[in-house]
C-alpha positions as CSV (number, residue, x, y, z in Angstrom):
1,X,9.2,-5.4,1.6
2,X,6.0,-6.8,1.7
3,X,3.3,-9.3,1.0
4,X,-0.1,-10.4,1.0
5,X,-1.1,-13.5,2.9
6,X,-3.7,-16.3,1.4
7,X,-6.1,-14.5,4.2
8,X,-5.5,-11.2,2.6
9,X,-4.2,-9.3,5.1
10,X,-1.0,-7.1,4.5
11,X,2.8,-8.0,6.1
12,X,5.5,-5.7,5.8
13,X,9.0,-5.6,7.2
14,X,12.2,-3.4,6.9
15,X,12.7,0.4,7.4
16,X,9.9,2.3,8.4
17,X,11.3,5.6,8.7
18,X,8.3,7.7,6.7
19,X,5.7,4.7,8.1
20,X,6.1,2.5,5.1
21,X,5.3,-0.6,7.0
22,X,1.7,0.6,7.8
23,X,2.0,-0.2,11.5
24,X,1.2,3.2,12.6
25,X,3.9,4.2,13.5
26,X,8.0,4.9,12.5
27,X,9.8,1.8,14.3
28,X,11.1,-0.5,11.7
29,X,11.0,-3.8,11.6
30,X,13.4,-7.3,10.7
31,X,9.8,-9.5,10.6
32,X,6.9,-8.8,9.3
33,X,4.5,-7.3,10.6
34,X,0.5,-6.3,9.8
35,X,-0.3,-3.6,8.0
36,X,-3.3,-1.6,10.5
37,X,-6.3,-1.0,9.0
38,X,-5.4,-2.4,5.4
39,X,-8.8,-4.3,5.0
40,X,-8.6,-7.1,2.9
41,X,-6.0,-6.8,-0.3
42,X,-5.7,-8.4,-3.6
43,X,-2.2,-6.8,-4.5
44,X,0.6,-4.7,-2.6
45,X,3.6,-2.9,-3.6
46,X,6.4,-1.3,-2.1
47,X,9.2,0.9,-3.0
48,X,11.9,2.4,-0.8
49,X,9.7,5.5,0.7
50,X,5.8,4.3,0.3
51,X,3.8,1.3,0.1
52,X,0.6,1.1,-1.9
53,X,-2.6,-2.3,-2.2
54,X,-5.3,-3.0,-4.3
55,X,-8.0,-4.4,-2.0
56,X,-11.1,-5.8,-2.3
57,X,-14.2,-3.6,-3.4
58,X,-11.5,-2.0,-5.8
59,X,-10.2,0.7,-3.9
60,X,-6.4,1.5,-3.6
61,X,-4.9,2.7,-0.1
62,X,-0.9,3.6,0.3
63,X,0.8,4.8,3.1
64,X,4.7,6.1,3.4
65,X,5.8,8.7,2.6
66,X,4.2,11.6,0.2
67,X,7.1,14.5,-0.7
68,X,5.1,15.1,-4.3
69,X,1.6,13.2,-3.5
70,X,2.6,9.9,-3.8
71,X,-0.1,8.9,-1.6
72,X,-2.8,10.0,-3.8
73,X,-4.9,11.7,-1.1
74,X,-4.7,15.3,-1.7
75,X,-2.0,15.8,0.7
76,X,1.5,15.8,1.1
77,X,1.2,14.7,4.8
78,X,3.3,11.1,5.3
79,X,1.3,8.5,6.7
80,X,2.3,5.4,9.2
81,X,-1.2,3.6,8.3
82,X,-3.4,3.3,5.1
83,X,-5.2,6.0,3.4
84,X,-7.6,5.7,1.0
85,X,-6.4,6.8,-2.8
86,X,-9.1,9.3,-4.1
87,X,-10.7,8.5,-6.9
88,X,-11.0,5.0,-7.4
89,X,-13.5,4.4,-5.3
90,X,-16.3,4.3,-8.2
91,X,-14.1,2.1,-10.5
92,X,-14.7,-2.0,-10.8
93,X,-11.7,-4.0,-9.5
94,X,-10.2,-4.8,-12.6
95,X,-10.0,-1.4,-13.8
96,X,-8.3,-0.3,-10.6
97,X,-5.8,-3.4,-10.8
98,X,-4.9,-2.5,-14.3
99,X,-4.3,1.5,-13.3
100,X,-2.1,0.1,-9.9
101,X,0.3,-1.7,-12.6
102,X,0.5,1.1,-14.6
103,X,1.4,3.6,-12.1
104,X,3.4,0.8,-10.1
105,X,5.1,-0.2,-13.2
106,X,8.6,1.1,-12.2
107,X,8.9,-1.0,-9.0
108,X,8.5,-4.9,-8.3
109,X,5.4,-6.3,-7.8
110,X,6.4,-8.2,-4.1
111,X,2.8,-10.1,-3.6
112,X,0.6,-11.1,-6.9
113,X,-3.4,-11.3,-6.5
114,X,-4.5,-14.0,-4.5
């Protein structure tokens, strides 16, 4: 599970086994704990395996695991910490918020913009 505080940082808690927590590394957690190098985020969501957030500027990072891409950067190498999602980079914020709910649509939304 996770979250996003009023500050906008990232907490996350639970298994971590593929690094879905973002704490760079694979020890899992029963509190939350801050995501490492998340920046400030608008929006996070988590699923079993990976964990993905909207932050500000309107670029998307995930972390987790990545069996087919999931990650979104090129690779299908898991990741304990947050990696930038290529291609949104160029996009305004509200575009990328409305593409994260689309392709997050099958999973709950744990944290809603602050």
């Amino acid at each position: 599970s996770c979250a996003v505080l009023v500050d906008g940082s990232g907490r996350c808690w639970g298994d971590n086994d593929a690094g879905q927590l973002g704490r760079g590394n694979l020890t899992s957690s029963l509190t939350p704990v801050a995501v490492s190098g998340l920046g400030i985020a608008m929006n996070i969501d988590s699923d079993e395996d990976h964990t993905c957030a909207l932050v500000v500027g309107g670029q998307v990072k995930c972390w987790g695991r990545t069996t087919f891409g999931d990650l979104g950067d090129g690779t299908t190498t898991n990741r304990s910490a947050p990696v930038f999602v290529s291609g949104f980079s160029s996009h305004r914020p509200g575009t990328v918020a409305a593409h994260v709910r689309g392709a997050l649509s099958g999973s709950d939304l744990h944290a809603l913009r602050r």
